[in-house]
C-alpha positions in Angstrom: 82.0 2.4 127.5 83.9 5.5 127.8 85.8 5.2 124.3 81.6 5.0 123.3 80.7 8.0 125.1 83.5 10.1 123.5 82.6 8.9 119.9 79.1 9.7 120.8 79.9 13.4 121.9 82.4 13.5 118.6 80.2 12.3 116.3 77.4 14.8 117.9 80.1 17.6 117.4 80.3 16.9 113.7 76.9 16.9 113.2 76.1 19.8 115.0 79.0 22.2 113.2 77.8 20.8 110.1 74.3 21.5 110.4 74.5 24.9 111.5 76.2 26.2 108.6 74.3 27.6 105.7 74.4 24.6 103.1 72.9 26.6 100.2 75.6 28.9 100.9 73.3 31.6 102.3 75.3 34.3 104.8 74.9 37.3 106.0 76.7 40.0 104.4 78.0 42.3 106.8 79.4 39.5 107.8 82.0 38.6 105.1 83.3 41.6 102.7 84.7 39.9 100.4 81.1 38.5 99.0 79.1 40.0 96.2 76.1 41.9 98.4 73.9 42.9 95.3 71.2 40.9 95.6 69.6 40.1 92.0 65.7 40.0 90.5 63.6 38.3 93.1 66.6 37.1 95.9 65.6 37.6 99.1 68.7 36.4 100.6 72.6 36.7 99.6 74.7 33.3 98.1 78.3 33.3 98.3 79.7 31.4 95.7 82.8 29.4 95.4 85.0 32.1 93.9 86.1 35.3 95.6 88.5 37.1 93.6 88.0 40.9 92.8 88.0 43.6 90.2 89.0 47.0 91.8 90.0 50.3 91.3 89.4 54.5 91.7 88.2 57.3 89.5 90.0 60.1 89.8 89.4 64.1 88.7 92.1 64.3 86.3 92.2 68.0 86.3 95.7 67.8 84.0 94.5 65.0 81.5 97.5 63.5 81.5 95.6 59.8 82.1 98.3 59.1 85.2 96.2 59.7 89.0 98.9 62.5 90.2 99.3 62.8 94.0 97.4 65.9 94.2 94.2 64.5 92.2 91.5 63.0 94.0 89.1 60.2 93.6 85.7 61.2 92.6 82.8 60.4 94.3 79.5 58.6 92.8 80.8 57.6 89.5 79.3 54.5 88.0 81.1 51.8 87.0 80.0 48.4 85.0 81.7 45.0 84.3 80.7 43.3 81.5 79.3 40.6 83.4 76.5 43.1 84.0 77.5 44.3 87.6 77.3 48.0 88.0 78.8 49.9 90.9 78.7 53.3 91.9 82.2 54.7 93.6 82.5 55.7 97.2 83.8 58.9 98.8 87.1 58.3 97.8 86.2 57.5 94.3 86.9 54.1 94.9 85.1 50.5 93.7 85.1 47.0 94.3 83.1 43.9 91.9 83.3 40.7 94.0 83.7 37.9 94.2 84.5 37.5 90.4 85.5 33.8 88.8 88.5 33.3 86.5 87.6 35.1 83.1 87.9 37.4 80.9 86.2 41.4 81.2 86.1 44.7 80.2 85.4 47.8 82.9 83.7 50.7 81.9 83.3 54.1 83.8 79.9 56.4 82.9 81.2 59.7 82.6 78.6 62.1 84.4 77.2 65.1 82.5 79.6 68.0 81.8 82.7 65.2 81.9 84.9 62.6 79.5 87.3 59.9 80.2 90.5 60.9 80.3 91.6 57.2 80.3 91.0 54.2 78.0 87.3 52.8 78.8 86.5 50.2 78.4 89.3 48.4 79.9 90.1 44.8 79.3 90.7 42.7 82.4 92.0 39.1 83.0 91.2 37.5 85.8 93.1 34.5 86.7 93.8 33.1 90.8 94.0 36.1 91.7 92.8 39.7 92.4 93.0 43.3 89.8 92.9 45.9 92.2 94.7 49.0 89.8 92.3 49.6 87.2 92.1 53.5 87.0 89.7 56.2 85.4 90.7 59.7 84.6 87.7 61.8 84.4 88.1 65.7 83.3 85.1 68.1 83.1 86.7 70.9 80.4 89.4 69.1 78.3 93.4 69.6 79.0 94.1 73.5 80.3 90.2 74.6 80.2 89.4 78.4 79.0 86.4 80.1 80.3 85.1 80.7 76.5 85.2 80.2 73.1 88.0 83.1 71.9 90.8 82.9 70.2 93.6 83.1 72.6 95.4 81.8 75.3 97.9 82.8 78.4 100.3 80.6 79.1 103.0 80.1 81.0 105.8 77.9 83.6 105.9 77.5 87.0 109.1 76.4 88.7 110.3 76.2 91.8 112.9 78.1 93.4 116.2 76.4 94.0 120.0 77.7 95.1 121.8 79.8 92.4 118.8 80.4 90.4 118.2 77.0 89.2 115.1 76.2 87.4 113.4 72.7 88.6 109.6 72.3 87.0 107.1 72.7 89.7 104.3 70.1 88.6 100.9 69.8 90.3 100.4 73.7 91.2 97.2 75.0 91.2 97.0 78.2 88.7 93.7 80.2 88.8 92.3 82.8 86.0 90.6 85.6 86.8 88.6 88.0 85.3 86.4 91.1 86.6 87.6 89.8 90.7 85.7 86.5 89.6 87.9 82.9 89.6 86.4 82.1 85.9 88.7 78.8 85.3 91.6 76.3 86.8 94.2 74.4 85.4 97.4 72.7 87.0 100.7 72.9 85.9 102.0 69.8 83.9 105.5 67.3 84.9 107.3 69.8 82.7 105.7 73.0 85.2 104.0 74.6 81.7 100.3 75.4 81.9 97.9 77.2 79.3 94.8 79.1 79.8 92.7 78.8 76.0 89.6 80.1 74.3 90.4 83.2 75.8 88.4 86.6 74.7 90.2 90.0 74.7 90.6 91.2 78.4 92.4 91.8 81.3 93.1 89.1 83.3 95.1 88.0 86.5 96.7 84.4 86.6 97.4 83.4 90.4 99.2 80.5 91.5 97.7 78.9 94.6 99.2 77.7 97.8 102.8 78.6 97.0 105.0 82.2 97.2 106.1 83.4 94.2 108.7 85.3 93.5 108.3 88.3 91.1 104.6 88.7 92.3 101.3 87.1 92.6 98.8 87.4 90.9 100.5 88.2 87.4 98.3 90.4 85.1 98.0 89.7 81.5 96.2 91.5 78.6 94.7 90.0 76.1 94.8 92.0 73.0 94.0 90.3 69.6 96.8 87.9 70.3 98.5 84.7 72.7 100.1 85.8 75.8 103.2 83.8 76.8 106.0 83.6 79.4 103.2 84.5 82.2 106.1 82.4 84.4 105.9 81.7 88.2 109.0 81.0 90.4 108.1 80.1 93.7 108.1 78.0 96.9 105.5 76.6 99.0 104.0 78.6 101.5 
């Protein structure tokens, strides 16, 4: 009687855990973040399937174009982003994305440049998913091309920024943040390159000021440059950070 009784309340158990779950596969999404919570033409309700790998990644600013996210380039917000399987996504504040859950396959990634900008980085981008997740798949976007001028001149001021070291050694200073300006007004931004060289282009004839941001320099800053018929070089920068 009592071996009964606990079979009964076993079997009840069983049936009861089974029955509660979602046998269509129908869950709430908030619940799970590793399903896919589009929902498609006419769903009313969200189905997790049997797979659950994912395709991820960030779109960055590349404000360099050198195609390689630099530690001082940040993701970019809004950006959309498709998978060939026809999933779209639009990045978050960090200019991250996610497609899940994705099934063993082959796919491409493409980012959608907005208005005024180009990919810096291969797109599409062939991906391979197999037992497993992609999660580096990268975008470089740039809004002016490599070292942007304000214009459509002929010339350019360029320069290197390094940083100060003992007994007047020169290390390149990449990553430092070199403004032009023009009449008091910031009129264009570029960042110095692994090598510390940067280059202002398309420049008309004027008198500018170059000034590296966020750091001391040595020597002065702002430097002033004129533009006269002619490329200004050597505008260099030795400094440390302030």
């Amino acid at each position: 009687m009592r071996f009964t009784l606990y079979l009964l309340v076993a079997t009840l158990l069983l049936l009861t855990s089974f029955g509660c779950q979602n046998t269509d596969g129908i869950i709430d999404p908030t619940a799970n973040n590793s399903i896919n919570t589009e929902k498609l033409d006419g769903e009313t309700t969200w189905a997790r399937p049997a797979y659950g790998y994912r395709i991820c990644g960030i779109v960055y600013d590349d404000g360099n174009e050198s195609a390689h996210m630099e530690v001082y380039e940040s993701g970019m917000p809004n950006v959309e982003v498709i998978l060939s399987n026809g999933w779209h996504r639009v990045t978050d504040a960090n200019g991250y994305y996610c497609f899940y859950p994705v099934p063993n396959g082959d796919y491409s990634v493409e980012v959608v440049a907005p208005n005024g900008y180009y990919s810096t980085s291969q797109t599409p981008i062939d991906v391979t998913v197999n037992n497993g997740s992609v999660s580096d798949i990268l975008f470089g976007l740039n809004d002016n091309g490599q070292n942007p001028g304000p214009g459509d001149g002929d010339w350019s001021i360029c320069g290197t920024v390094y940083w100060w070291t003992l007994c007047n050694g020169r290390a390149p200073a990449e990553g430092v943040e070199l403004t032009l300006i023009l009449d008091d007004n910031s009129i264009a931004t570029v960042y110095s390159d692994e090598n510390g060289d940067y280059c202002f282009t398309e420049l008309d004839n004027g008198e500018y000021q170059v000034r590296a941001e966020d750091v001391y320099s040595f020597g002065g800053n702002p430097r002033y440059a004129t533009v006269e018929d002619e490329d200004l070089s050597g505008i260099d920068f030795r400094v440390v950070p302030e």
